[in-house]
N, C-alpha and C positions, 0 to 999 in steps of 0.2 A: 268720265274721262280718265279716271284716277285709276281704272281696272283696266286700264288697256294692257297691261306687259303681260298677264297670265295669260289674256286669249291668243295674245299673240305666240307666247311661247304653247300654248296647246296647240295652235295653228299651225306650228310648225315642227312639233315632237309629233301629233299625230297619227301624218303620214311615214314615222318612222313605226312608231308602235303599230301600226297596221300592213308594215311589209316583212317585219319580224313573226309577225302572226302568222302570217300567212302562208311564208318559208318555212312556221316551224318542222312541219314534219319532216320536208327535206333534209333542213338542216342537222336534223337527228338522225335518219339516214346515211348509211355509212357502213364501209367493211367491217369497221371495228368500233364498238359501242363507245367506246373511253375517247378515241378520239373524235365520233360524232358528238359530242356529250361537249367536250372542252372546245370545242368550234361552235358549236351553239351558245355554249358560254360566253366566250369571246365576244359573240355580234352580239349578246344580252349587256354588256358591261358597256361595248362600244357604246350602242345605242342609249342605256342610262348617262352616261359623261357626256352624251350631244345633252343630252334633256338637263345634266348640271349644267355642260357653258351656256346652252339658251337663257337657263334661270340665271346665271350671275351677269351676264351681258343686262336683263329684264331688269336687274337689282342696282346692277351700276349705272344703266342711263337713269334709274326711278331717284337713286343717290344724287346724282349731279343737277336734280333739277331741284325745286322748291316746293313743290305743288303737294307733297306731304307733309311739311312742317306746318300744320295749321293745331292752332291752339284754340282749344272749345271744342263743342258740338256741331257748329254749324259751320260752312263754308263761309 
């Protein structure tokens, strides 16, 4: 129960990382290489910053709850 936030944040990064993929060669495609290259880049950065607020959204409901502060080995 305690692993839930990561599947969920990969459940839903993804379908990002796999439309980035997919696009890339388009998205390098271009009249002129330097501004295919910096638009490629852009949707690369875009899409890491969805994949940071996922994780800090994952990190601040895991924060507000309890279910981590367990002391010992066992549950």
């Amino acid at each position: 129960m305690a692993r839930r936030g990561p599947v969920v944040v990969l459940a839903l990064y993804l379908p990002l990382i796999l439309a980035v993929r997919a696009t890339g060669p388009s998205l390098l495609a271009g009249t002129d290489t330097v501004s295919g290259q910096s638009h490629a880049m852009t949707v690369l950065w875009l899409t890491f910053v969805a994949f940071m607020a996922l994780r800090g959204l994952a990190l601040g409901w895991r924060a507000r709850g309890d279910a981590w502060l367990v002391t010992g080995a066992t549950r």
